[in-house]
PyMOL CGO cylinders between C-alpha atoms (Angstrom):
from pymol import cmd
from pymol.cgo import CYLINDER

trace = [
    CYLINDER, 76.42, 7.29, 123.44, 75.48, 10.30, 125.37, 0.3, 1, 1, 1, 1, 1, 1,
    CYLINDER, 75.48, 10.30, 125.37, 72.56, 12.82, 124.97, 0.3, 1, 1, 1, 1, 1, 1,
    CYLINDER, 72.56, 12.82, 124.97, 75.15, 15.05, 124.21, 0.3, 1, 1, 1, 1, 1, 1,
    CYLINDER, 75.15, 15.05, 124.21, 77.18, 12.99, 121.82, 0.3, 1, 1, 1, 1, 1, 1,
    CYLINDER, 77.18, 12.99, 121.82, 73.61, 11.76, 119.85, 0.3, 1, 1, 1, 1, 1, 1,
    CYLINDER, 73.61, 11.76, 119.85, 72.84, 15.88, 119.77, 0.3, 1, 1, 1, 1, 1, 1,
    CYLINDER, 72.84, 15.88, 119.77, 76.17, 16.56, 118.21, 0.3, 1, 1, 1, 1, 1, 1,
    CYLINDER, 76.17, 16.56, 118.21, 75.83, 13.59, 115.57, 0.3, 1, 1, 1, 1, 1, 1,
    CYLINDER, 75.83, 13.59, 115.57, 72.08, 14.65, 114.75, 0.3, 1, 1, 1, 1, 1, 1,
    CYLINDER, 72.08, 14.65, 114.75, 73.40, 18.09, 114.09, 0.3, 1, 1, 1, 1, 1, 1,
    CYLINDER, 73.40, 18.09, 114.09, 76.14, 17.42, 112.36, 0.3, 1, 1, 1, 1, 1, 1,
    CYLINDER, 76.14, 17.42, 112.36, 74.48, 14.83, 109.69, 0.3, 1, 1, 1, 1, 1, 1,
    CYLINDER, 74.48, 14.83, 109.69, 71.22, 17.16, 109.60, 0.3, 1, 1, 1, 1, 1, 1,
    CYLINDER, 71.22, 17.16, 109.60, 73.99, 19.92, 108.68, 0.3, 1, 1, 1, 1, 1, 1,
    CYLINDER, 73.99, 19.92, 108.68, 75.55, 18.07, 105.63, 0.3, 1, 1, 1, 1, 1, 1,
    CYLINDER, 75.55, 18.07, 105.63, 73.34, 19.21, 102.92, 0.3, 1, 1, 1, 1, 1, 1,
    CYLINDER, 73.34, 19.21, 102.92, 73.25, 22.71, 104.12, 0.3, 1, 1, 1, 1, 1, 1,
    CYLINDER, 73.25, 22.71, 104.12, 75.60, 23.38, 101.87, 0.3, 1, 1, 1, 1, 1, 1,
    CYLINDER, 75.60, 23.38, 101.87, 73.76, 22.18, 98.91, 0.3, 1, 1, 1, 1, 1, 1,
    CYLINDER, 73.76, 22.18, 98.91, 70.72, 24.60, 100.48, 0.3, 1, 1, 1, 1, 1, 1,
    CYLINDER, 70.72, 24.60, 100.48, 73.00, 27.71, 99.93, 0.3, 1, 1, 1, 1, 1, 1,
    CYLINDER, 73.00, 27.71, 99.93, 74.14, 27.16, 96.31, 0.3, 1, 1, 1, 1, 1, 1,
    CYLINDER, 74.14, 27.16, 96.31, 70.37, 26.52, 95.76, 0.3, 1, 1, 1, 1, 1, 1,
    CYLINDER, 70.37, 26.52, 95.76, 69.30, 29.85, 97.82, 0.3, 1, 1, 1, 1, 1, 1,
    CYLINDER, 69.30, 29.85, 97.82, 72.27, 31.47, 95.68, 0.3, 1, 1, 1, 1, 1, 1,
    CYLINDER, 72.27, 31.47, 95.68, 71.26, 30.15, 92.51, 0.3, 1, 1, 1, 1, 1, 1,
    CYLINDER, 71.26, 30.15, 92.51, 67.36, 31.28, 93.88, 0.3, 1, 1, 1, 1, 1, 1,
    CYLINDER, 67.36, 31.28, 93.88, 68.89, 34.69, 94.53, 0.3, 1, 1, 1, 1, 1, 1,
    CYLINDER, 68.89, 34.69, 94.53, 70.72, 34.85, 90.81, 0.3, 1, 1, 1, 1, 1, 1,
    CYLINDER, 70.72, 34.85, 90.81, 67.27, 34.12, 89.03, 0.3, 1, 1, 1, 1, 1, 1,
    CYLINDER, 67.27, 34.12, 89.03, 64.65, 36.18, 90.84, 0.3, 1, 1, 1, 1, 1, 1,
    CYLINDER, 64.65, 36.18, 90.84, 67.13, 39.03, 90.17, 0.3, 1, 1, 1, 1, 1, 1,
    CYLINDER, 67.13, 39.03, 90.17, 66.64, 38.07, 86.36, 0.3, 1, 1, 1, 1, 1, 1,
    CYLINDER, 66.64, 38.07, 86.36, 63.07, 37.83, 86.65, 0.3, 1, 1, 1, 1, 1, 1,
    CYLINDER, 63.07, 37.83, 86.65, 62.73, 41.26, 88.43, 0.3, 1, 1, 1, 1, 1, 1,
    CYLINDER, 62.73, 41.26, 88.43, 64.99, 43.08, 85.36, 0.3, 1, 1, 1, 1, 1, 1,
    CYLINDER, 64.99, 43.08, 85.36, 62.50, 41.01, 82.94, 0.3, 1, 1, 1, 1, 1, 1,
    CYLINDER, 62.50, 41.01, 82.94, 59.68, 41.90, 84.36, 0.3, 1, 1, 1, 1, 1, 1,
    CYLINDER, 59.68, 41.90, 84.36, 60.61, 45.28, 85.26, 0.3, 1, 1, 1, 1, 1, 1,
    CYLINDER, 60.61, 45.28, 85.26, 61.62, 46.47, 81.45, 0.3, 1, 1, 1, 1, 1, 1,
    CYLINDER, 61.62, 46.47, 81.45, 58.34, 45.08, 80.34, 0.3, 1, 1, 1, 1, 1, 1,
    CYLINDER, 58.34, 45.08, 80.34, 56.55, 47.97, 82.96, 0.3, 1, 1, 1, 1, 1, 1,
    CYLINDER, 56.55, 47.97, 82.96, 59.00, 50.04, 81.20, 0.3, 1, 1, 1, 1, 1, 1,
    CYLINDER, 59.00, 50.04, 81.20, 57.21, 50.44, 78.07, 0.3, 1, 1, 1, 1, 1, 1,
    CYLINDER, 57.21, 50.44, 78.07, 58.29, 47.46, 75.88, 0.3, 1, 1, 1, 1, 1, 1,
    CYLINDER, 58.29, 47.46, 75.88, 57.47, 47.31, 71.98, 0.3, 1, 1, 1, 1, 1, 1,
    CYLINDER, 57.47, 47.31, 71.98, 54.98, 45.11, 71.05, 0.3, 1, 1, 1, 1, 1, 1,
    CYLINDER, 54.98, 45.11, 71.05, 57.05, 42.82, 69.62, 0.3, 1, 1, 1, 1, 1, 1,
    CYLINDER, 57.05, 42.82, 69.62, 59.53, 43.19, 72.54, 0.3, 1, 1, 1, 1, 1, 1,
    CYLINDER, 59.53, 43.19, 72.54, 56.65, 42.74, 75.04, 0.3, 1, 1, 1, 1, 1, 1,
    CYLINDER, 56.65, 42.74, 75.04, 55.89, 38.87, 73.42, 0.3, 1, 1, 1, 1, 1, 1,
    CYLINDER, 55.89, 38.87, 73.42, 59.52, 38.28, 74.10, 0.3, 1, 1, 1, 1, 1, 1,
    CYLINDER, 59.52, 38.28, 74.10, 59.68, 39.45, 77.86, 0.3, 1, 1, 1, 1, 1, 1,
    CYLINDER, 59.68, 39.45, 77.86, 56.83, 37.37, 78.41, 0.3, 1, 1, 1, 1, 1, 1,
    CYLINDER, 56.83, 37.37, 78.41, 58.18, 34.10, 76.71, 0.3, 1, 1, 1, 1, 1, 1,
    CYLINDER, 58.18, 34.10, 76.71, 61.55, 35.07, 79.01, 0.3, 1, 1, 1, 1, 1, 1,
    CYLINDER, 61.55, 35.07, 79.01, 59.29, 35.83, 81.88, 0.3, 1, 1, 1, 1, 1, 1,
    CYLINDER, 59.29, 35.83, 81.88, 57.32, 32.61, 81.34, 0.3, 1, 1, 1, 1, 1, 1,
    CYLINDER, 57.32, 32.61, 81.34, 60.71, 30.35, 81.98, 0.3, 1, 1, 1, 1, 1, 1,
    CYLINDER, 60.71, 30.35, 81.98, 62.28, 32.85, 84.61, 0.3, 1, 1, 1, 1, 1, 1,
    CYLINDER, 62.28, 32.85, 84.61, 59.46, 32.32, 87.02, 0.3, 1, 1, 1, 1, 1, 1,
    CYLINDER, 59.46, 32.32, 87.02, 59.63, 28.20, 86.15, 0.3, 1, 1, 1, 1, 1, 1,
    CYLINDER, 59.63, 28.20, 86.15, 63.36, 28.60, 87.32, 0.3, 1, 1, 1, 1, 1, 1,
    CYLINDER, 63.36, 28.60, 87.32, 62.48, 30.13, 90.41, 0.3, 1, 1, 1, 1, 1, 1,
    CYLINDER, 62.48, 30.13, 90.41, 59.41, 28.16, 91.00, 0.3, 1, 1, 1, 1, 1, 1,
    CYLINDER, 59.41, 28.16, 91.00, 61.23, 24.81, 90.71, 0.3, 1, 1, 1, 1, 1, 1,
    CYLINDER, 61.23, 24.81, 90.71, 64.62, 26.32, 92.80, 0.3, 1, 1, 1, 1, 1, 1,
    CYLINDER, 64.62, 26.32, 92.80, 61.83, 27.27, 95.66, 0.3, 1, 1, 1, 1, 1, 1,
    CYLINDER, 61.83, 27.27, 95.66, 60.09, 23.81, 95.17, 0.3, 1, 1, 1, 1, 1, 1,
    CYLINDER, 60.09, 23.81, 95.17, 64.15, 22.25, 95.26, 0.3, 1, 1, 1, 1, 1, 1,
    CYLINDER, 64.15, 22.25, 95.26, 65.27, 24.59, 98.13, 0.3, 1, 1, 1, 1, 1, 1,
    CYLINDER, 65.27, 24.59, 98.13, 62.02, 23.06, 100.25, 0.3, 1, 1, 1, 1, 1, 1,
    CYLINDER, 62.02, 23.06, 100.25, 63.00, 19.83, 99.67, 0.3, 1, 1, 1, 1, 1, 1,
    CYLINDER, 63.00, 19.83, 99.67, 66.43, 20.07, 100.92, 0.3, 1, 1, 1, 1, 1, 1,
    CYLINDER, 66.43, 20.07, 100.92, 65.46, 21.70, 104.04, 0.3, 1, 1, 1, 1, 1, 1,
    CYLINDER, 65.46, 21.70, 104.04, 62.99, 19.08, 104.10, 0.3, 1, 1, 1, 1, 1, 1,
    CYLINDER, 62.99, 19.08, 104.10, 65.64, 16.60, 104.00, 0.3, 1, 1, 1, 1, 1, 1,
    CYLINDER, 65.64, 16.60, 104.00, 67.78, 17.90, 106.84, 0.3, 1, 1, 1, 1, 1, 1,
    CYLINDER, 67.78, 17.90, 106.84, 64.27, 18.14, 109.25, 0.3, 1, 1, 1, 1, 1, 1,
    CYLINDER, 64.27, 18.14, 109.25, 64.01, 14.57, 108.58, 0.3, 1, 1, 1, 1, 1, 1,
    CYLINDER, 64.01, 14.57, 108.58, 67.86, 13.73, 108.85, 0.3, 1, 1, 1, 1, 1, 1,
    CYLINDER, 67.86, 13.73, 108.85, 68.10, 15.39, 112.32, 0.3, 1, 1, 1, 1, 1, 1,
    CYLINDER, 68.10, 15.39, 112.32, 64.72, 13.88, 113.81, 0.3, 1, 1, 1, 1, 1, 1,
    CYLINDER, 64.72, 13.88, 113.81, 65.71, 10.45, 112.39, 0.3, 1, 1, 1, 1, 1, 1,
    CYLINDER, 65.71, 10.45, 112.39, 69.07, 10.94, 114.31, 0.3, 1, 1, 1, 1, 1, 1,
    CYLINDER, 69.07, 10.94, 114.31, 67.46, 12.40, 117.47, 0.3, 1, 1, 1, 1, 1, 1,
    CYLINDER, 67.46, 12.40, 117.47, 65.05, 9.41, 117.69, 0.3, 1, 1, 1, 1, 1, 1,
    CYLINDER, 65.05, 9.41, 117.69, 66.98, 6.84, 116.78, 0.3, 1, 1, 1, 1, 1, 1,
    CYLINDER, 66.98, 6.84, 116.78, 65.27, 5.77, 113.31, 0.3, 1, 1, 1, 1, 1, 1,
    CYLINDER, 65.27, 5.77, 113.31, 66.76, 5.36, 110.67, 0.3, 1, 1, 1, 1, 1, 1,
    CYLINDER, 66.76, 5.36, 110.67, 65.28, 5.96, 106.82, 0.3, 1, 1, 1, 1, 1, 1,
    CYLINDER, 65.28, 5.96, 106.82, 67.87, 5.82, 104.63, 0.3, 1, 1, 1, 1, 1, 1,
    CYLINDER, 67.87, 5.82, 104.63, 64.81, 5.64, 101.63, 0.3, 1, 1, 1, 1, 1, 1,
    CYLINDER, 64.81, 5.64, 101.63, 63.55, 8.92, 102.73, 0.3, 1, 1, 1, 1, 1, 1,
    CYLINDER, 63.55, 8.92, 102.73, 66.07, 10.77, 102.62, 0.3, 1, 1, 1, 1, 1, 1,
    CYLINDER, 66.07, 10.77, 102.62, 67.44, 9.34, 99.14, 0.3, 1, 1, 1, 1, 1, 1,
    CYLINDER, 67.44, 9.34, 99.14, 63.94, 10.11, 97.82, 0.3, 1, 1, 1, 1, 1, 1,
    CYLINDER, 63.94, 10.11, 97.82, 63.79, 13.77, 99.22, 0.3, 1, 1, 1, 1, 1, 1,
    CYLINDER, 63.79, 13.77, 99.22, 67.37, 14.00, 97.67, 0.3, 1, 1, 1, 1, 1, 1,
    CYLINDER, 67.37, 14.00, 97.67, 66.36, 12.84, 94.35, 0.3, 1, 1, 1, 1, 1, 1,
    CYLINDER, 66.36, 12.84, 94.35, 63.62, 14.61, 94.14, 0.3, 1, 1, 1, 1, 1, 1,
    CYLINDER, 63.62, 14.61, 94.14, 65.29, 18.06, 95.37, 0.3, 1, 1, 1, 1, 1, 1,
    CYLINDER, 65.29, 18.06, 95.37, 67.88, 17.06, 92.63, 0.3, 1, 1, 1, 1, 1, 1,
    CYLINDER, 67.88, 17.06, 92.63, 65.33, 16.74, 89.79, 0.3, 1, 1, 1, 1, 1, 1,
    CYLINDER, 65.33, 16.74, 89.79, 64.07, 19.81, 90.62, 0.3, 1, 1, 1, 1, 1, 1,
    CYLINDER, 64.07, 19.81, 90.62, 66.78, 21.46, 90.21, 0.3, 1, 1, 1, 1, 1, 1,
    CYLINDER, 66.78, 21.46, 90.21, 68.16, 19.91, 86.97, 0.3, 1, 1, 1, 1, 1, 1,
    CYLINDER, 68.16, 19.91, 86.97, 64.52, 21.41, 85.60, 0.3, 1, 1, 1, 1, 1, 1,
    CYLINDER, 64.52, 21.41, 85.60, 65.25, 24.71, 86.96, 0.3, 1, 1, 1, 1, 1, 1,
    CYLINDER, 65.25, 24.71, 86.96, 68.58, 24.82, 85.59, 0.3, 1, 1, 1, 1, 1, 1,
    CYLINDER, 68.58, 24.82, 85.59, 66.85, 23.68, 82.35, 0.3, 1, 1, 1, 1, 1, 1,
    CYLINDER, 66.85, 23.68, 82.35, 64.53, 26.38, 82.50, 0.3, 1, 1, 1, 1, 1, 1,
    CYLINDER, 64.53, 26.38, 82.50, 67.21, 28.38, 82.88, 0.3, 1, 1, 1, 1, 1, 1,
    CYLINDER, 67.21, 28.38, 82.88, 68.63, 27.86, 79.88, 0.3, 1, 1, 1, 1, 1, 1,
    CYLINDER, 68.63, 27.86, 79.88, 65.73, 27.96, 78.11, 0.3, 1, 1, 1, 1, 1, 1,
    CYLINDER, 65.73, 27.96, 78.11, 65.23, 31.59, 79.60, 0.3, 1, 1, 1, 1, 1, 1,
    CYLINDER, 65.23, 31.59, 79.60, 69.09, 32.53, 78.26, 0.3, 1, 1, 1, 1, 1, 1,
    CYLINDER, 69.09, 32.53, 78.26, 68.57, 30.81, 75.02, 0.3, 1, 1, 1, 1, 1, 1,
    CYLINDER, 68.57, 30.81, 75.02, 65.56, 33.42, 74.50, 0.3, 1, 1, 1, 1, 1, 1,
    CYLINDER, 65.56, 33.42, 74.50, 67.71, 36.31, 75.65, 0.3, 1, 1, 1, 1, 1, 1,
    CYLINDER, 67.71, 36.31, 75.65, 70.07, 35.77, 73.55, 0.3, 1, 1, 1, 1, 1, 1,
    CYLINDER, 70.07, 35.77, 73.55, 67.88, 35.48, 70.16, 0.3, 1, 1, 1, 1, 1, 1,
    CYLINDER, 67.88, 35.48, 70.16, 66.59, 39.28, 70.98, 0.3, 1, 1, 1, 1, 1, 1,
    CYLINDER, 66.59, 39.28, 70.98, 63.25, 39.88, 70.42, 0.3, 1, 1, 1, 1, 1, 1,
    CYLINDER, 63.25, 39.88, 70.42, 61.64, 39.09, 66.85, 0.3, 1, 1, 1, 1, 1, 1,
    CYLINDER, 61.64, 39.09, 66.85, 61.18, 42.59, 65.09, 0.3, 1, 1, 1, 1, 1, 1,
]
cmd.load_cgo(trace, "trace")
């Protein structure tokens, strides 16, 4: 195989989960807007009793988005590794299934805290 031909086939299994990083980075995108319109109605002079509620909803917002960033890093992680494993030859087929699994789990728990987020929204706040 040719420099050229290993360049190309590094690139090209690096780029495979790239497309799992953009519904991540969209899904990041979706819930830091949510977070912003939490946090910016409870600047805006929330009731006391609506104030407890933004901050319970702001509490599992910023999980979401912590654990999307935390899933989005490992992805990227994964297609660093995927293209320097390919450029040098190596192979590590266990590293890669554990930065999967792991980008995976987090973001099943983001989507969880997700819907623990919505679940809250859609109660209202307690009067």
């Amino acid at each position: 195989m040719t420099t050229f031909e290993s360049v190309e086939r590094a690139i090209g299994m690096a780029l495979a989960p790239a497309f799992l990083l953009t519904a991540t980075m969209t899904a990041l995108n979706a819930l830091t807007t949510r977070l912003t319109r939490i946090l910016d109605r409870m600047r805006d002079g929330a009731q006391p009793g609506e104030r407890a509620w933004l901050e319970r909803r702001s509490f599992w917002a910023r999980r979401s988005v912590q654990l999307c960033a935390v899933s989005a890093f490992l992805v990227a992680s994964q297609i660093m590794w995927t293209f320097s494993a390919a450029l040098m030859g190596g192979q590590n087929g266990v590293m890669l299934a554990v930065l999967l699994s792991l980008a995976m789990v987090a973001f099943m728990a983001a989507m969880l805290a997700f819907v623990f987020e919505t679940m809250l929204a859609e109660r209202g706040p307690k009067e």
